[in-house]
C-alpha positions as CSV (number, residue, x, y, z in Angstrom):
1,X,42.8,22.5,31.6
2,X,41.4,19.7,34.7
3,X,43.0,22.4,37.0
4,X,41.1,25.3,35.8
5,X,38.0,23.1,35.7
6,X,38.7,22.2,39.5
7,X,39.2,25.7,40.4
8,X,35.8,26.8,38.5
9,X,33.7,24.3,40.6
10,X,35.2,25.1,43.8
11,X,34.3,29.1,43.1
12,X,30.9,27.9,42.6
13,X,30.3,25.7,45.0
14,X,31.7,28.5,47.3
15,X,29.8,31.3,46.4
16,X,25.8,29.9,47.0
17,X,24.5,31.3,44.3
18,X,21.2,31.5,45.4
19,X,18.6,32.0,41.8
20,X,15.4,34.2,43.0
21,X,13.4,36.5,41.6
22,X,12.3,38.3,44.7
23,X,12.4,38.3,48.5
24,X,10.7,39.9,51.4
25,X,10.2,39.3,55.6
26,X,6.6,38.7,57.0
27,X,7.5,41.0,60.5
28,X,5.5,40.5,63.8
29,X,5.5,42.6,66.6
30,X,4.0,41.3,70.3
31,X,1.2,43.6,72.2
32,X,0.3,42.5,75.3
33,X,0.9,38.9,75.1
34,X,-0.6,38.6,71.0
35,X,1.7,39.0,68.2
36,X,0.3,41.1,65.4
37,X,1.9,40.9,61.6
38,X,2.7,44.0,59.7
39,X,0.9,44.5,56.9
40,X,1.2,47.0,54.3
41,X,-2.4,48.1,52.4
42,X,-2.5,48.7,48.8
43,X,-5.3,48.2,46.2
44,X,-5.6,44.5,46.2
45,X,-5.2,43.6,50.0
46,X,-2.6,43.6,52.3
47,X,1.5,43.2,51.5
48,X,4.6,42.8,53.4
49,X,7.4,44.2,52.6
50,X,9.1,42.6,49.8
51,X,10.6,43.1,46.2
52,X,12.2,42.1,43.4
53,X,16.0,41.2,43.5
54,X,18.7,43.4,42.4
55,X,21.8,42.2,40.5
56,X,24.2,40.0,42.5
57,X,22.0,40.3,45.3
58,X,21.3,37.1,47.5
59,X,17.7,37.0,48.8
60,X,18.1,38.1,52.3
61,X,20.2,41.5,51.2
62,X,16.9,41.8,48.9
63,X,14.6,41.4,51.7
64,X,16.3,43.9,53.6
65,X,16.7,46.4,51.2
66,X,13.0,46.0,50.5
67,X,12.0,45.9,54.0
68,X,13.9,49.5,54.6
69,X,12.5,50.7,51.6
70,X,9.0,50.2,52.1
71,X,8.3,49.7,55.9
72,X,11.6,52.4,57.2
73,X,12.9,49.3,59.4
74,X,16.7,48.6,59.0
75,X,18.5,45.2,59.7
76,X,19.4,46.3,63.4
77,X,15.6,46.4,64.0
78,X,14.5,43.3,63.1
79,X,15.0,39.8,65.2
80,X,15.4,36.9,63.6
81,X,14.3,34.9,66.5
82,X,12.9,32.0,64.6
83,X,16.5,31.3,62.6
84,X,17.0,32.9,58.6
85,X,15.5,29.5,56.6
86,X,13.0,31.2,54.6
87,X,9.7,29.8,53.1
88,X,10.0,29.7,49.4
89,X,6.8,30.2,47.6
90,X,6.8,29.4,44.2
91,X,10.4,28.7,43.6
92,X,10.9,32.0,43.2
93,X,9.9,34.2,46.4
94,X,11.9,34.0,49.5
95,X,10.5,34.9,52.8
96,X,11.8,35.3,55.9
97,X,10.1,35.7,59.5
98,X,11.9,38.8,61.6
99,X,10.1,40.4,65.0
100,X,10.4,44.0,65.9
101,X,9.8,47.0,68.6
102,X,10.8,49.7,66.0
103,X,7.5,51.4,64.6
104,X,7.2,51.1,60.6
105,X,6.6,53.8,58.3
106,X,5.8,54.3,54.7
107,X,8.1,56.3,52.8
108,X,8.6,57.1,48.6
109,X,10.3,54.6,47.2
110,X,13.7,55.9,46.6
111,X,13.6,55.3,42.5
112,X,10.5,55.8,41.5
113,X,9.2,58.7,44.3
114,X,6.2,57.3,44.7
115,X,4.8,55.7,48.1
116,X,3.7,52.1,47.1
117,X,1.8,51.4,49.7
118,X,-1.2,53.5,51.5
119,X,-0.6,53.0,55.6
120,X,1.3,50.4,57.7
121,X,-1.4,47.9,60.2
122,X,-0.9,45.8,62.6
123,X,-3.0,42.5,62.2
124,X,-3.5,39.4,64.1
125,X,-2.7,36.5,61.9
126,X,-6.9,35.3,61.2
127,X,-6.7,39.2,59.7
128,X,-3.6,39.0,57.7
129,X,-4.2,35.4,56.1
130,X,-7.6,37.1,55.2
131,X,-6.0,40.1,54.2
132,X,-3.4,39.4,52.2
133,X,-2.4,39.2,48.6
134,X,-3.5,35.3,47.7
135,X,-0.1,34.3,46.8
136,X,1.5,35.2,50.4
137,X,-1.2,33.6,52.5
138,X,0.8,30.4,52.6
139,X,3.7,32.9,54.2
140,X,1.2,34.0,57.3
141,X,0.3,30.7,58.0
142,X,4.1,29.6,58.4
143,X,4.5,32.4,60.1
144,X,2.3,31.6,62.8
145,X,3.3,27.8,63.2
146,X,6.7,29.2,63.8
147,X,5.8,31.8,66.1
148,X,3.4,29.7,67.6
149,X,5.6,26.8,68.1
150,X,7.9,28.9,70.1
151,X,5.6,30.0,72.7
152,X,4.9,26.5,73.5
């Protein structure tokens, strides 16, 4: 029975299973020397693309999904210049910081047909931490140290 036991634990500790409710990538794109954040408008304020996790998904394969879902950018369009250690708001939300030079769109979500989202913006990041939904605010200020800190 120790055997089996051994061979459980290593499985686990192999596999990274990674608990999270949801995940999404704050995306920036640089015009003319200033980078600008996407942001997504709905009712409340602006949104990035993000979602909640499937089964057996780890929290970047959500962010993906969610970010080709509800912006039309796929993994070979974003950058993740700044490395893939997200911010994790909450305990719960993972978020990751990608650039791009492919031009969002909003599209029906595929399940539900609906668009979720009213129009794709580009904001500088004073108008996105004003912007956006309270509980991601933390995310554009991260954002911005990091892209900040490498232009230095």
């Amino acid at each position: 029975m120790s055997l089996l036991r051994e061979y459980v634990k290593i499985i686990l500790l192999e596999s990274e299973i990674v608990e999270h409710d949801g995940a999404g990538i704050i995306i920036v794109r640089e015009f003319d020397g200033i980078w600008k954040v996407l942001g997504l408008e709905d009712d409340d304020g602006m949104d990035f693309p993000k979602g909640s996790a499937e089964a057996g998904e780890d929290p970047m394969e959500t962010a993906r999904r969610e970010t080709e879902e509800e912006a039309s950018l796929v993994a070979a369009d974003l950058d993740f210049r700044w490395g893939k250690d997200p911010l994790i708001i909450d305990g719960h939300l993972f978020l990751y910081l990608a650039a791009t030079d492919a031009n969002p769109k909003i599209q029906k979500n595929p399940e539900s047909g609906k668009r979720e989202h009213k129009s794709v913006q580009w904001l500088s990041f004073d108008e996105a931490e004003k912007s956006a939904l309270y509980f991601l605010r933390p995310g554009v200020v991260w954002a911005r140290e990091k892209v900040h800190l490498d232009e230095e």
